[in-house]
C-alpha positions as CSV (number, residue, x, y, z in Angstrom):
1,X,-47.4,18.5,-5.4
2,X,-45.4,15.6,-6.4
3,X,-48.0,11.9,-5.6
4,X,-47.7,8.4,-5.2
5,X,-50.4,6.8,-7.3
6,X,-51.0,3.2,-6.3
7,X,-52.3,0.7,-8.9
8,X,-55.8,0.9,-8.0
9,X,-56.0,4.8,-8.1
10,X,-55.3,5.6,-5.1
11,X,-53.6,8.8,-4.8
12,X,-51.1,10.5,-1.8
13,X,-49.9,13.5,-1.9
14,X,-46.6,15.3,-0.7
15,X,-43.3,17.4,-1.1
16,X,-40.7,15.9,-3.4
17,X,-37.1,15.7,-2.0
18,X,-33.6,13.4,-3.5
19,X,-33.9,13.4,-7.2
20,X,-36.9,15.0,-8.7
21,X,-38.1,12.5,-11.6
22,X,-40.6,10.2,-12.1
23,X,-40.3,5.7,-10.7
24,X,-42.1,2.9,-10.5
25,X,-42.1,0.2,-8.6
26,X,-43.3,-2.3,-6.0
27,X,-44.7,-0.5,-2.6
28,X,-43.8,-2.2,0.8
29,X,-43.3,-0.6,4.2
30,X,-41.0,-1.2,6.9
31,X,-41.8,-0.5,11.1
32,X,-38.5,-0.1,12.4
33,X,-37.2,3.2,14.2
34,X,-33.9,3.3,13.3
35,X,-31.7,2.1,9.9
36,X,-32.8,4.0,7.1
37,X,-29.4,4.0,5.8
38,X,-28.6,0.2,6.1
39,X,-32.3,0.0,4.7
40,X,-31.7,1.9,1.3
41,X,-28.4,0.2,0.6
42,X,-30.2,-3.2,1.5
43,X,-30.0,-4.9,-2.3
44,X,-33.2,-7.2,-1.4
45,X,-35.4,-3.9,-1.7
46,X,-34.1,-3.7,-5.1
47,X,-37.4,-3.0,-7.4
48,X,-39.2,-1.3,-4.3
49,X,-40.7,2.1,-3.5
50,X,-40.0,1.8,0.2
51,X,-42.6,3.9,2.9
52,X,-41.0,4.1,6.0
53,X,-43.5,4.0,9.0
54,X,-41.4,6.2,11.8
55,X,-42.8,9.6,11.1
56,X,-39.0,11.0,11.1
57,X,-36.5,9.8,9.0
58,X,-33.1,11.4,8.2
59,X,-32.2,13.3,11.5
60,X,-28.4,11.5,12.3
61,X,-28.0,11.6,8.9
62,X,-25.6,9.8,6.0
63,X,-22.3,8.8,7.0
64,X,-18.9,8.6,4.4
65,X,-18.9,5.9,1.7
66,X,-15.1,5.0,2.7
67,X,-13.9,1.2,2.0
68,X,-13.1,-0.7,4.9
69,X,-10.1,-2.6,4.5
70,X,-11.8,-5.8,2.3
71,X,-12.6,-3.2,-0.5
72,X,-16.2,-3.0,0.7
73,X,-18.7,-0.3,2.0
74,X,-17.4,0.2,5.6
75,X,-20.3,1.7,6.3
76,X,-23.2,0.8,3.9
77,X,-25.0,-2.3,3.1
78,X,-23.8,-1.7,-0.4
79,X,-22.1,0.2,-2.5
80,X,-24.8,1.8,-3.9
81,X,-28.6,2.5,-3.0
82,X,-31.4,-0.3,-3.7
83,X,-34.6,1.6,-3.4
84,X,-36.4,2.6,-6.7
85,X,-38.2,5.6,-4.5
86,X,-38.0,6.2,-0.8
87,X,-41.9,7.8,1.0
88,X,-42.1,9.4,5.0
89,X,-43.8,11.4,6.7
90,X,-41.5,13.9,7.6
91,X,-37.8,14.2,6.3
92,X,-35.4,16.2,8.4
93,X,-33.1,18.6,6.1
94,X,-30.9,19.3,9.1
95,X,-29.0,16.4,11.0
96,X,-26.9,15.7,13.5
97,X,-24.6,12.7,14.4
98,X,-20.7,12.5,14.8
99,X,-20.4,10.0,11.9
100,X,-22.9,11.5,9.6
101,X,-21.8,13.8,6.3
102,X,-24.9,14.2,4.6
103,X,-28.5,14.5,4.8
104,X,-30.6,12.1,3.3
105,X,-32.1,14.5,0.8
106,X,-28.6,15.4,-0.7
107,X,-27.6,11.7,-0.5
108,X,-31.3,10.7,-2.2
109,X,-30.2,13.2,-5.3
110,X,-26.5,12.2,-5.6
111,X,-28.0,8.5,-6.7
112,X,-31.2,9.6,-8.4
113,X,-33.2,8.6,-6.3
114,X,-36.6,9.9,-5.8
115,X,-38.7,10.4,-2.3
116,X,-42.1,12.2,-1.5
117,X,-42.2,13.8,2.2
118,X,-45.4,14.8,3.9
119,X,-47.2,11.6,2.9
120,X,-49.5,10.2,5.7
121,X,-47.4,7.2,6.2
122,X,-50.2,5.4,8.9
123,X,-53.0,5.8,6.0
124,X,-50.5,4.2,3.4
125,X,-49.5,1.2,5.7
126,X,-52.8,-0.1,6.9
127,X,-53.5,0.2,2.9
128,X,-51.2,-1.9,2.4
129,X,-52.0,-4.3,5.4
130,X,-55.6,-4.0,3.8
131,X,-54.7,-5.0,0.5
132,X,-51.1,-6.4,0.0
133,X,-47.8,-5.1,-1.2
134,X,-49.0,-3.1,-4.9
135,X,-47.6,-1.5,-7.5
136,X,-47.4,2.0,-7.9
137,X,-45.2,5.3,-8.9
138,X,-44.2,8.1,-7.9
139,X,-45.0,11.2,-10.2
140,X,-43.5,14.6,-10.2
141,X,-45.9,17.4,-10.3
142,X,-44.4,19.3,-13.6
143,X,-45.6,15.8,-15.7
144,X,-48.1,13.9,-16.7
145,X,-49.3,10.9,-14.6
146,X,-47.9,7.3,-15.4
147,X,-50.8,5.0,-15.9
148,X,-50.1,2.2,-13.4
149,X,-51.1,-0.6,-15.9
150,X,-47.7,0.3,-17.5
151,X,-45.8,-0.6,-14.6
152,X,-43.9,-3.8,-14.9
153,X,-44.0,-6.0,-11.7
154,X,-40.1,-5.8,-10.6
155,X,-40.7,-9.8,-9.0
156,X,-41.5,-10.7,-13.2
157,X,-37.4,-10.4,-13.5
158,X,-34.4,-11.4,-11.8
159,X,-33.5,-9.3,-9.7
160,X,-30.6,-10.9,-8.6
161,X,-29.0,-11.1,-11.8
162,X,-28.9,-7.3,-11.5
163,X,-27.3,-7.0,-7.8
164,X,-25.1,-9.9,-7.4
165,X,-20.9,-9.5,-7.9
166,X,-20.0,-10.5,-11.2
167,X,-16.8,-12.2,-10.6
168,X,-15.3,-14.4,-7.6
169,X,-13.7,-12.1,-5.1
170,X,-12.1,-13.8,-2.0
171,X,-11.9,-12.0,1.1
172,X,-8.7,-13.3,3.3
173,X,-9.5,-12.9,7.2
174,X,-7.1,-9.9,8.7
175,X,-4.0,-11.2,10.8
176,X,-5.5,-10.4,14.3
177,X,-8.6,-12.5,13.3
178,X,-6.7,-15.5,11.6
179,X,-7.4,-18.8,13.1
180,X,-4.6,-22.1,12.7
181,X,-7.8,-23.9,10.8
182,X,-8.7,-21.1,8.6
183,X,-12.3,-21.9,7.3
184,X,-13.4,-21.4,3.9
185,X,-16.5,-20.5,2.6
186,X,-18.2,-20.2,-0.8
187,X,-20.8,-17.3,-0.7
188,X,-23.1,-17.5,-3.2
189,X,-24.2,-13.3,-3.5
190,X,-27.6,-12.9,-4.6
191,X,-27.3,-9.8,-3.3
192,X,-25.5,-9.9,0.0
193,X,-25.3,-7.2,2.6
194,X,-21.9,-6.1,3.2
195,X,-22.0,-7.4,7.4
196,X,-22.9,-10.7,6.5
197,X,-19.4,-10.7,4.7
198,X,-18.0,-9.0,8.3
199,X,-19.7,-11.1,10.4
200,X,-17.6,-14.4,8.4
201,X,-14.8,-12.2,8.0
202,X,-14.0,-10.9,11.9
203,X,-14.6,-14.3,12.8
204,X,-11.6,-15.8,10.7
205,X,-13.1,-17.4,7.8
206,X,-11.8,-16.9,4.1
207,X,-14.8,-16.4,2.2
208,X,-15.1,-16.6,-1.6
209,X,-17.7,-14.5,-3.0
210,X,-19.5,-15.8,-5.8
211,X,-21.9,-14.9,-8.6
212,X,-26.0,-15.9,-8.2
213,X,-25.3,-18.4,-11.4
214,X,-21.4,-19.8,-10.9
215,X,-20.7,-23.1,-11.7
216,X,-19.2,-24.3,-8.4
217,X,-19.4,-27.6,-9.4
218,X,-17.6,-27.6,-11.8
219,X,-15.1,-24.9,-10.6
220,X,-11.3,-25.6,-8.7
221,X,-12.0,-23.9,-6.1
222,X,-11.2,-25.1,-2.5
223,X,-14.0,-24.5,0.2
224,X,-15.0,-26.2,3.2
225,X,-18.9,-24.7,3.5
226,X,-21.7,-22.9,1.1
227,X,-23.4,-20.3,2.2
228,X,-26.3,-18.3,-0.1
229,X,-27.3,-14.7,0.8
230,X,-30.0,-12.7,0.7
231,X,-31.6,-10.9,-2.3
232,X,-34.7,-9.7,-4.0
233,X,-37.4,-10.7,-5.4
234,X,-38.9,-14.6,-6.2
235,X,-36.6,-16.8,-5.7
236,X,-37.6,-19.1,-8.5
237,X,-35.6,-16.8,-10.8
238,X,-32.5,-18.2,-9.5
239,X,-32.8,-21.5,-11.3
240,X,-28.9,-21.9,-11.4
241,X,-28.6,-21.3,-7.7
242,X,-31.5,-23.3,-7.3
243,X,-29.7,-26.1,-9.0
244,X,-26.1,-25.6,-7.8
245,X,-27.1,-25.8,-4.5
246,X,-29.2,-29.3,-4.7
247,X,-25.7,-30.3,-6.3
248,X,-24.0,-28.8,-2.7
249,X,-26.7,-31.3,-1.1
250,X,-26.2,-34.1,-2.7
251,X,-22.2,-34.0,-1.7
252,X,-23.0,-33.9,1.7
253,X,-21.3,-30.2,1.9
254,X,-22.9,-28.0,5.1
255,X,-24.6,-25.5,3.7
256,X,-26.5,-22.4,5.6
257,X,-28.7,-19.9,3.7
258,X,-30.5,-16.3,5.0
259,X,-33.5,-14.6,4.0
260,X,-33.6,-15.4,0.1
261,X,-31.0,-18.2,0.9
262,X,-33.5,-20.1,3.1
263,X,-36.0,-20.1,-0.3
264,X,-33.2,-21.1,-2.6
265,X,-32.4,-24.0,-0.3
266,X,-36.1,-25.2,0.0
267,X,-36.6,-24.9,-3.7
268,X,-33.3,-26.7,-4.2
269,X,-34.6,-29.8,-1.7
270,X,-38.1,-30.1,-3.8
271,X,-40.0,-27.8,-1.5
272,X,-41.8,-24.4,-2.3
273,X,-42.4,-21.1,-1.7
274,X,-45.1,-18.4,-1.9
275,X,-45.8,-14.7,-2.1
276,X,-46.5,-13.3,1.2
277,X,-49.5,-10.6,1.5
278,X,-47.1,-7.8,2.5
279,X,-44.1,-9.4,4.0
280,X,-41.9,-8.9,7.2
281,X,-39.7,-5.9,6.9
282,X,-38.5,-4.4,10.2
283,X,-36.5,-5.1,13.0
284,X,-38.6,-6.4,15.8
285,X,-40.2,-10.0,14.2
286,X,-40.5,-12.1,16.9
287,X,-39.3,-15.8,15.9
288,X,-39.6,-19.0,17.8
289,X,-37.1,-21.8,17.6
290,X,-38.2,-25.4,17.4
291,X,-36.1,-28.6,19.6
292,X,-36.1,-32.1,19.6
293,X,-37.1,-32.8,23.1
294,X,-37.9,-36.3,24.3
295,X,-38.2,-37.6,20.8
296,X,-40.3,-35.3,19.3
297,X,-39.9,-31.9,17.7
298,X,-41.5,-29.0,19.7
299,X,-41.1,-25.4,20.2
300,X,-38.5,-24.7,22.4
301,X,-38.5,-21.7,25.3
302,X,-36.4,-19.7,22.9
303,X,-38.1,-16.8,21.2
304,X,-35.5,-14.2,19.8
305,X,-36.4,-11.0,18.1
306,X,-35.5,-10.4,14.7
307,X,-34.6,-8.2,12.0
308,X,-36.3,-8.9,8.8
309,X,-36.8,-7.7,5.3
310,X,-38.6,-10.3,2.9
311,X,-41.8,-10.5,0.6
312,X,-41.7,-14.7,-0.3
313,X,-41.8,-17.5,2.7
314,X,-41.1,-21.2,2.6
315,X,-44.4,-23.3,2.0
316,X,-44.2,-25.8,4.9
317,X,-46.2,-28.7,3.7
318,X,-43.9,-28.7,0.6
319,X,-41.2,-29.7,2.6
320,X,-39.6,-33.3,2.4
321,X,-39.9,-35.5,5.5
322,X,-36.3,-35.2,6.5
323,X,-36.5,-31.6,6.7
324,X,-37.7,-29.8,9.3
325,X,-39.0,-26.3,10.1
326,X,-36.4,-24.9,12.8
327,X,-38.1,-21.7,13.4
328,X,-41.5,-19.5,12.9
329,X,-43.1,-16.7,13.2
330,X,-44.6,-16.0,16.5
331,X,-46.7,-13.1,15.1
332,X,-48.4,-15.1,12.4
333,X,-46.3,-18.5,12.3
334,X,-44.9,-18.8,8.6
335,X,-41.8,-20.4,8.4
336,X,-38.7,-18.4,9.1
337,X,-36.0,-21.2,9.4
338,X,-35.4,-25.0,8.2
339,X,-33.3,-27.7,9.0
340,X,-32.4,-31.1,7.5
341,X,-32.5,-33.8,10.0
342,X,-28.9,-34.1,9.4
343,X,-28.0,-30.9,11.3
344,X,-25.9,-30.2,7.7
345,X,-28.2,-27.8,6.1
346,X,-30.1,-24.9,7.4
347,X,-31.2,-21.6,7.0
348,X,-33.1,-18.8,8.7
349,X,-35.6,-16.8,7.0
350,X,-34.1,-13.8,9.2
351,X,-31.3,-11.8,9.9
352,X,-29.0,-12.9,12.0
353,X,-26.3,-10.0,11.2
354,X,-28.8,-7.4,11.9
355,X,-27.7,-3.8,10.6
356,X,-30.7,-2.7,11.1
357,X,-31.9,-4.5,14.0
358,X,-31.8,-6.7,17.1
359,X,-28.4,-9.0,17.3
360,X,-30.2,-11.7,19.3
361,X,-29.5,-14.4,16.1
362,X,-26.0,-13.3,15.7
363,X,-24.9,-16.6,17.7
364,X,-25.9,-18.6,14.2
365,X,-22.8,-17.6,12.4
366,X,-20.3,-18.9,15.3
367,X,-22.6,-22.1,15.4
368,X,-22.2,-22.4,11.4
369,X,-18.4,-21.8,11.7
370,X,-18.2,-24.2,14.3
371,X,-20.2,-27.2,12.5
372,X,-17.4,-27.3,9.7
C-alpha cells in the first residue's frame, strides 16, 4: 500500500497511481466538483500535496497541451503541473469527454507526479479543518518511510522565484480584438495562470509579462497600468515586488493585483498579512463587496460567489487609513479585496477569471481596463 503520513503520524492508506516515487510537501484540500485539470497546472499550489474532496476525479479526462496562438497553454493553467502529489478518493482510469486525450493517471506519470487513490478524503479534510494545512509525504510501499521532521516547509522559500517567466514577453492583442487606444499593461507574473493573460488579452490590451523581481523602475518600457498575479506561497518572499510595486504607488500609476497580488500590494502600502488555518481553495467562496453609501462605507447588496485558491490573507487592522477593505468573506469574513480611497489601486483576494469556478467577478477586468 503506498501512504500519506502527515507530520504528526498520522497515517492514510491507498493505491498509488501517476508516478510511483516518494514527495513531500504541504497538504491542503480543495471542495470544488469540477477543475482538476486547471487545479494541477495552477502554479499557486506549487509546494503542495493537493487532496481533492469530490470522491471522483479524472472521468472527462486530460485534454492536448497545444499553444494557442500567444505561445501559451491553450488549454492549461500552465505549461507544466504544480502539484508536488495529487490524493482522492477514487480515480477513474477510463474517461470520457470530446476534448479529453488522456487520463489523469497517464498524464500524473508523464510529469512525475505522484497520487494515492482510495484515501478517505472526508476523514483527511476535517483533519485538516481540525488542525490546519500540515506537512506530510507521500511514501511508496517498496521503501522505507520518510520521517516527516525532514520535510522542509515549501512556504520557508520562494516559491515564486521558481514559477515566474524569466524574461519580458509581450503579448500583442489579435486583430479582431484590437482597440484604436490599445492599453498596455505590465504584468508582474508571480506565477500567473494562463486566463488571466486571456482575459487582458481578448479584451484588447497589450500586456507585457514580467519577471516576480524586474526592475520596472528603472526599465524603458512603455505601459499605461500594473497588474501583479497570483502565486504561491508567503508573500513576504517577494521583497522586490513588494518594493517595486510601493515605487508603482508612489507614481500615481493604477495598479490591480489577484490572489497573491492583493498581499503584495498590502505589504507594499505598510500593511500585513497572515497565515490562514487552512485557506480558501475551491470554487464556491462566497464574497461580499463593500460601497460608500451616504457617506459611509458599508456592505453593499452584492454578494458574488467565487473561485479561490490561497493559504495567506490580508491583516485588516494593518491597513493604512486611506485604504479600505472592498470585499470579505461572507463565510468567515477575512479580507478578500482592498481598495485605496483613490479608486487607483485595488485588488481582490479571489478569482475573477475563474478556470475553475464561477465567472460572477469576471466584470473586474473590463472595470480595470476601463479605469486607465
Amino acid at each position: 500500500m503506498t501512504k500519506l503520513v502527515l507530520s504528526d503520524g498520522t497515517t492514510y492508506e491507498g493505491q498509488s497511481f501517476g508516478s510511483a516515487r516518494d514527495i513531500d510537501g504541504e497538504v491542503v484540500f480543495n471542495t470544488g466538483m469540477a477543475g482538476y485539470v486547471e487545479s494541477l497546472t495552477d502554479p499557486s499550489y506549487r509546494g503542495q500535496i493537493l487532496v481533492f474532496t469530490y470522491p471522483l476525479i479524472g472521468n472527462y479526462g486530460v485534454p492536448s497541451a497545444e499553444m494557442n496562438e500567444y505561445g501559451f497553454s491553450k488549454n492549461f493553467e500552465s505549461e507544466e503541473i504544480h502539484v508536488r502529489g495529487v490524493i482522492v478518493t477514487q480515480q477513474s482510469p477510463d474517461f470520457s469527454h470530446f476534448n479529453a486525450v488522456s487520463s489523469i493517471h497517464n498524464w500524473l506519470e508523464h510529469h512525475n507526479i505522484p497520487g494515492i487513490t482510495g484515501v478517505d478524503t472526508r476523514a483527511l479534510t476535517k483533519k485538516l479543518r481540525e488542525h490546519g494545512v500540515m506537512l506530510g509525504a507521500i511514501d511508496q510501499e517498496t521503501k522505507g518511510t520518510k520521517e516527516t521532521k525532514e520535510i522542509k516547509d515549501p512556504n520557508l522559500t520562494n516559491l515564486v522565484a521558481e514559477v515566474s517567466c524569466k524574461e519580458v514577453k509581450t503579448y500583442e492583442p489579435s486583430l479582431d480584438r484590437a482597440r484604436d487606444d490599445t492599453k498596455v499593461i505590465a504584468v508582474y507574473d508571480c506565477g500567473i495562470k494562463n486566463n488571466i493573460l486571456r482575459s487582458f488579452l481578448k479584451r484588447g490590451v497589450k500586456v507585457h509579462r514580467l519577471p516576480w523581481d524586474f526592475d520596472l523602475d528603472g526599465s524603458d518600457l512603455d505601459y499605461d497600468a500594473v497588474f501583479i498575479s497570483n502565486g504561491p506561497g508567503d508573500p513576504k518572499m517577494c521583497k522586490e515586488t513588494i518594493d517595486q510595486v510601493g515605487k508603482t504607488i508612489e507614481k500615481g500609476i493604477p495598479t490591480f493585483g489577484i490572489c497573491l497580488g492583493t498581499q503584495i500590494l498590502a505589504l507594499a502600502v505598510g500593511g500585513d498579512t497572515y497565515k490562514l488555518k487552512y485557506g480558501h481553495r475551491g470554487v464556491n467562496q462566497p464574497c461580499q463587496e463593500w460601497k460608500m453609501e451616504n457617506g459611509k462605507w458599508k456592505i453593499s447588496d452584492r454578494c458574488i460567489i467565487t473561485s479561490q485558491n490561497h493559504g495567506f490573507a490580508v491583516d485588516e487592522k494593518s491597513l493604512p487609513s486611506d485604504w479600505k477593505v472592498w470585499f470579505t468573506n461572507a463565510n468567515d469574513q477575512t479580507v478578500e479585496g482592498i481598495m485605496h480611497e483613490s479608486e487607483k489601486f485595488f485588488a481582490v483576494q479571489f478569482h475573477p477569471e475563474a478556470t475553475p469556478g464561477p465567472e460572477d467577478a469576471n466584470y473586474l477586468f473590463d472595470e480595470f481596463v476601463e479605469s486607465i
